[in-house]
C-alpha positions in Angstrom: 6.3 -8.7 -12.2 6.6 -12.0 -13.6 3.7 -13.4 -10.4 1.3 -10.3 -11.4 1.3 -9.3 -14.6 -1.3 -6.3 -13.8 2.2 -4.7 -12.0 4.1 -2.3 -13.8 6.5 1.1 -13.3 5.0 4.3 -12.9 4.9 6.3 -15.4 6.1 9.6 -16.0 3.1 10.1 -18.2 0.7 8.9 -15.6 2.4 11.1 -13.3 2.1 14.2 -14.9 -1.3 13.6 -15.8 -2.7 13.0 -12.1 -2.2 15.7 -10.0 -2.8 14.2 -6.6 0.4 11.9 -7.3 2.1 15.2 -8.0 1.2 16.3 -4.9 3.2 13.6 -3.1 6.4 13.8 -4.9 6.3 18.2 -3.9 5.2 17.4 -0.1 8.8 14.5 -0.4 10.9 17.7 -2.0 12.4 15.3 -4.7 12.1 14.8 -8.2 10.0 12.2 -9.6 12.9 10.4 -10.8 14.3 9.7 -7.6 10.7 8.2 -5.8 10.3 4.0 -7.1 6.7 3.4 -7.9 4.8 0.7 -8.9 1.5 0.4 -10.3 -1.9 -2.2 -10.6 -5.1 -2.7 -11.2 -7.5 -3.6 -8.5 -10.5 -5.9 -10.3 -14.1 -6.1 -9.5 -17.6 -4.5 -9.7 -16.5 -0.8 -10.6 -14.9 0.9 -13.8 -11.5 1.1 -12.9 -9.3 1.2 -9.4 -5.4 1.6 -10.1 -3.2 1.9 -7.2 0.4 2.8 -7.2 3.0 2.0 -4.8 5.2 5.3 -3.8 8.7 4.7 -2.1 10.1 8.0 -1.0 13.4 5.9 0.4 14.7 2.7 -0.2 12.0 0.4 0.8 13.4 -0.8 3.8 14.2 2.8 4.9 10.1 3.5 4.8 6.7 2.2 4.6 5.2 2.6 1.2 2.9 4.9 0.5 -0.7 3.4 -1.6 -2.7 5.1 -3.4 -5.7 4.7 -5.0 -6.1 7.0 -8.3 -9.8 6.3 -9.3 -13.4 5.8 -8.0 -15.4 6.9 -4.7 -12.1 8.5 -1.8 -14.8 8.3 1.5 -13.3 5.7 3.5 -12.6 4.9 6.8 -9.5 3.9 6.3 -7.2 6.5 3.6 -5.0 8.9 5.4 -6.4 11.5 3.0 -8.6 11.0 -0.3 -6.0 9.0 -2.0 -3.5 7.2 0.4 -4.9 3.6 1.7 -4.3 3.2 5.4 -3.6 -0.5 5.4 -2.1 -1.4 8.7 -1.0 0.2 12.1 3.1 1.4 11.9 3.1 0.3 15.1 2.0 -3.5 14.8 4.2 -6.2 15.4 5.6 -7.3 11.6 3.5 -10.3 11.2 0.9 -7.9 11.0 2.4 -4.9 9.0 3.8 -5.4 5.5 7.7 -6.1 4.8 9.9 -5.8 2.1 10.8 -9.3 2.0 6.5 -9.9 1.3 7.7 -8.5 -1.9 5.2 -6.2 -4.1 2.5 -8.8 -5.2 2.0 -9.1 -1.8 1.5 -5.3 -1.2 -1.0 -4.8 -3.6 -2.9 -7.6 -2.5 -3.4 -5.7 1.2 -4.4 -2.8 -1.1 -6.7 -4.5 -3.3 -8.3 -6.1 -0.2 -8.7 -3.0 1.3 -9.9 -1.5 -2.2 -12.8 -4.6 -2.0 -13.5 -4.0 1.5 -14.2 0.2 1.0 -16.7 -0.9 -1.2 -18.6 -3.6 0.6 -18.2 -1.1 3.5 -20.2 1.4 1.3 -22.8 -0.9 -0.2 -23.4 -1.6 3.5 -24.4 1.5 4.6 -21.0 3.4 5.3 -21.0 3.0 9.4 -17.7 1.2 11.5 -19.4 -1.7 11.4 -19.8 -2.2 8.0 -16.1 -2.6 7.5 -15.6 -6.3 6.3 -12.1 -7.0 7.4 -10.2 -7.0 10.4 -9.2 -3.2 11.2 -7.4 -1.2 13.7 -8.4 1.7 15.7 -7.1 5.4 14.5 -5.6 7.5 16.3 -2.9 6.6 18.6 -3.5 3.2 19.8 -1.6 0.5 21.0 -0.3 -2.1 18.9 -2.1 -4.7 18.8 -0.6 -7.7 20.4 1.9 -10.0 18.4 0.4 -13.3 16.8 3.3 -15.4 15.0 0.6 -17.4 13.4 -0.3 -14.6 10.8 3.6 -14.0 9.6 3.7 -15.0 6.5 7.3 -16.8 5.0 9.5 -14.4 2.9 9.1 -14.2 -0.9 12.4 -12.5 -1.5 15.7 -14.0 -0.7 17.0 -11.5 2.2 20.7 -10.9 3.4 21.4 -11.2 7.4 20.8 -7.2 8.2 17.1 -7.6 6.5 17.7 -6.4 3.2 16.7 -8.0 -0.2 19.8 -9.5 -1.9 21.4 -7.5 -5.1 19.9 -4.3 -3.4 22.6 -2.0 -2.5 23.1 -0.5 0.7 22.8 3.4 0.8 
């Protein structure tokens, strides 16, 4: 928190008052209490854009769940109206995001991909409008590994991959 100041807990408060966040922690079957979220702003030419962060697991047990609370939901890339679909589960690690990217770096794929949805709408809404570099849907293949894009770790990791002064489960 102390590289993003815009990055804060979840809220209870927020939680109760949004019911598509709800949602999530029902489909999970756990209490809110046990789910780590995280929450930020996403900054530019609209009201407001706050995305949260959901990890059902510890984070190295699952890929975080982003969601974006506010504005336009057509996309062509959310799993649904809320969750961001920022990268293929499937992709070699230096293109998917890790736990050792640490959070700042999480919501800087989301607010990217909040930026892009809407310069993908002010451009008319087709694939082609989408600014970035995207993957297919579906079931694709991954797309082939490029070492150049890995990016070094921002949290100090033990040897099995975990952040240090996390404990094991």
């Amino acid at each position: 928190m102390s590289v993003d100041p815009h990055l804060h807990r979840l809220t209870p408060q927020l939680v109760d008052r949004h019911p598509g966040l709800r949602r999530y922690a029902d489909g999970w079957g756990v209490p809110w209490w046990d789910v780590m979220g995280w929450q930020s702003e996403a900054e530019g030419p609209w009201r407001q854009r706050r995305l949260v962060a959901l990890f059902p697991r510890a984070p190295w047990d699952e890929a975080p769940r982003v969601l974006c609370l506010d504005g336009p939901t057509d996309s062509l890339h959310r799993m649904n109206r809320l969750e961001l679909c920022l990268y293929y589960e499937r992709d070699p690690d230096e293109r998917r995001w890790q736990v050792s990217d640490g959070l700042v770096r999480l919501f800087d794929l989301a607010r990217a991909h909040v930026w892009a949805e809407h310069i993908w709408r002010l451009r008319g809404r087709r694939n082609h409008d989408w600014p970035i570099a995207q993957a297919a849907h579906g079931y694709p293949a991954p797309a082939a590994p490029d070492p150049t894009l890995a990016l070094p770790p921002e949290l100090p990791l033990t040897r099995d991959g975990r952040p240090r002064g996390v404990l094991a489960r």
